[in-house]
N, C-alpha and C positions, 0 to 999 in steps of 0.2 A: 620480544616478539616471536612468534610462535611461526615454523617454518614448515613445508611441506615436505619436507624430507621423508615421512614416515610414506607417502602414499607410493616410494618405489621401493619399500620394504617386503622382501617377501611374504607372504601371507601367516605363513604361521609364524615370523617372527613378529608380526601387528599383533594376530591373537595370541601369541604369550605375553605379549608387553601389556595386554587387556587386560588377559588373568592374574596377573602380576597388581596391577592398579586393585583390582575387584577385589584381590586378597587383604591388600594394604588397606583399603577402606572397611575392610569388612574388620581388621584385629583394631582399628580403631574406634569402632562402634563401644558406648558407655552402655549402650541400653539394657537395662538387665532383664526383657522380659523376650524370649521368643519369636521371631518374626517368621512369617510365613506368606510363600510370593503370594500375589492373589487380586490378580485382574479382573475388571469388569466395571463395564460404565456401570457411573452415578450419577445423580443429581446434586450441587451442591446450593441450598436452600440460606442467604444470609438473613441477620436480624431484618434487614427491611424487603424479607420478602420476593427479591429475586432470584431466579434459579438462575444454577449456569449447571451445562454438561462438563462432564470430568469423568476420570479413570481411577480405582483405586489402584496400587503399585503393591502396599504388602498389608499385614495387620497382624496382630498383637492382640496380644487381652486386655492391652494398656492404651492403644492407639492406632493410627492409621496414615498410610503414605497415598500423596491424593498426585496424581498427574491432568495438571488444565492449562486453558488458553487466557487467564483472567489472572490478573496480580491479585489475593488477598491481603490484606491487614492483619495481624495477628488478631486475633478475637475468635467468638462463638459462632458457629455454623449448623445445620443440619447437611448429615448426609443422609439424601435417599439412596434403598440402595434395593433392588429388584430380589428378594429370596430363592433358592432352587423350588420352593413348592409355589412360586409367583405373587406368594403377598410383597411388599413395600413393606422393610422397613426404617426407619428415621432410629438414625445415630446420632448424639448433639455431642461435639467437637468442639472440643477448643486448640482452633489452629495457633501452632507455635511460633512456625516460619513459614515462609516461602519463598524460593530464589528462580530467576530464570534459568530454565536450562538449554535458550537456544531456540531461534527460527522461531519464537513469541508464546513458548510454551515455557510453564510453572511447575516445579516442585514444591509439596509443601507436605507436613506433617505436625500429624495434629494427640494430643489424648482424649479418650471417653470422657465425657463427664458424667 
């Protein structure tokens, strides 16, 4: 059971224990392609046609980290996704995972197809 002990932790010793975590997750990443942060709502479009809003988190040449309030399936998606020059464009994704991260929000990530 997870206790509140941290929250009279002096500050910078919370945010080292942060960056400690963020490092550990990051040398155990398999991925071999590049990630790069990269926020910005989208639209996520499934096989039958319904949208939901969502956030992308990072992306790759390979794939994409999607932040929403909706549990997916693993399966096929489009992502809309707003251009810097304002066109739309539709990415089709095959979502791999998704897990809660808390307070009814989803982590998930997906490849190009």
């Amino acid at each position: 059971m997870a206790t509140d002990v941290a929250r009279f932790a002096p500050p910078s010793k919370v945010i080292a224990d942060l960056i400690h975590e963020a490092r550990e997750a990051d040398q155990a990443e398999r991925r071999q392609s590049v990630r790069y942060p990269f926020f910005r709502p989208v639209t996520i479009r499934t096989d039958l046609f319904r949208k939901h809003a969502a956030f992308t988190r990072e992306i790759s040449t390979d794939g994409i980290g999607l932040l929403h309030r909706v549990e997916f399936r693993p399966g096929k998606v489009d992502v809309l996704i707003s251009t810097a020059s304002g066109d739309t464009a539709r990415l089709r994704v095959h979502l791999l995972w998704c897990r809660p991260c808390g307070e009814g929000w989803f982590l998930s990530g997906g490849r190009f197809i």
